[in-house]
Phi, psi and omega in degrees: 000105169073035201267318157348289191276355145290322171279358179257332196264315191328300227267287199281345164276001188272043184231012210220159190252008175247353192245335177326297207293327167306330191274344165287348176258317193299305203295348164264071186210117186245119206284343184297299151338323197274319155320314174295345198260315188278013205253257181093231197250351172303309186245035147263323174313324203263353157294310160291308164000283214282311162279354183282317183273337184280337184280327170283351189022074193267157150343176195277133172314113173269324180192179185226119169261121199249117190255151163269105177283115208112341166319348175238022161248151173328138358248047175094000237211114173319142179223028167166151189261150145238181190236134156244132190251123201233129180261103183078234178248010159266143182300129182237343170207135171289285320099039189254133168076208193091194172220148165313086177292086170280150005264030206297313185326324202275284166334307167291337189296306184317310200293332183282002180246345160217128174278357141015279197298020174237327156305332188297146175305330183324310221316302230277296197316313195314313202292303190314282182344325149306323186256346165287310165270009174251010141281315191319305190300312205304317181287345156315275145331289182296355173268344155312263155314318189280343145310320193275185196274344162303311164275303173344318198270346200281120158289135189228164170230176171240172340304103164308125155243149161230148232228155194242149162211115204257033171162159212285157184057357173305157155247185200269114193266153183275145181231323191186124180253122163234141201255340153302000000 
């Protein structure tokens, strides 16, 4: 998903003197842990879901959209993921659940020690980066978590999807489709 444009931002930001060290911090970033975590927090969500739905005694679940949120308050930068949960094309949980989006921390942590960097010609690539590999970890995670006995008790329909929209006005990436 997207490996291309990552090994193309990867490239042309280690040229740059605000961003190298980040991009050397993203590559000593050991994504398995970060992974474990969001699988997690997938299924204390899909777990509230699940009570949450019962109380709306809403239809069988079509798909769960997972938004990365913040990006548009200081410090530019998505800071949580939430989920909206949907039976067809009605909303059925708003803003519900979600996750921490790693590795975007490493990227906020940079900007509260300079304001430098959010000024740099750098800024706008990092951030997609960052925010393309903390889809990356989701897709991953949710290829997990979609698995376990936490999505399993949620009534569901097929086709499933979850779904990534990683900024505001972003559009929506397939993370997992299940048909089965």
């Amino acid at each position: 998903m997207t490996t291309t444009r990552r090994s193309e931002l990867r490239t042309k930001l280690l040229a740059h003197a605000h961003a190298a060290p980040l991009i050397r911090a993203l590559e000593d970033f050991e994504p398995d842990p970060a992974v474990a975590t969001i699988v997690r927090e997938l299924e204390e969500s899909f777990r509230a879901y699940r009570g949450d739905l019962a109380r709306k005694a809403s239809a069988p679940i079509t798909a769960i959209r997972f938004y990365w949120a913040g990006a548009e308050i200081e410090p530019w930068v998505p800071s949580t993921v939430m989920g909206n949960v949907y039976a067809g094309k009605a909303l059925v949980l708003d803003s519900a659940g979600g996750f921490e989006p790693a590795p975007l921390s490493i990227l906020c942590d940079a900007l509260a020690e300079s304001e430098a960097l959010a000024e740099s010609d750098a800024f706008d690539d990092l951030k997609e980066l960052f925010v393309l590999e903390s889809v990356e970890l989701a897709r991953v995670a949710v290829a997990i978590a979609g698995r376990g006995d936490a999505f399993a008790a949620l009534t569901t329909a097929r086709p499933f999807e979850f779904l990534a929209t990683p900024g505001h006005d972003e559009r929506k990436l397939l993370l997992l489709r299940l048909d089965a």
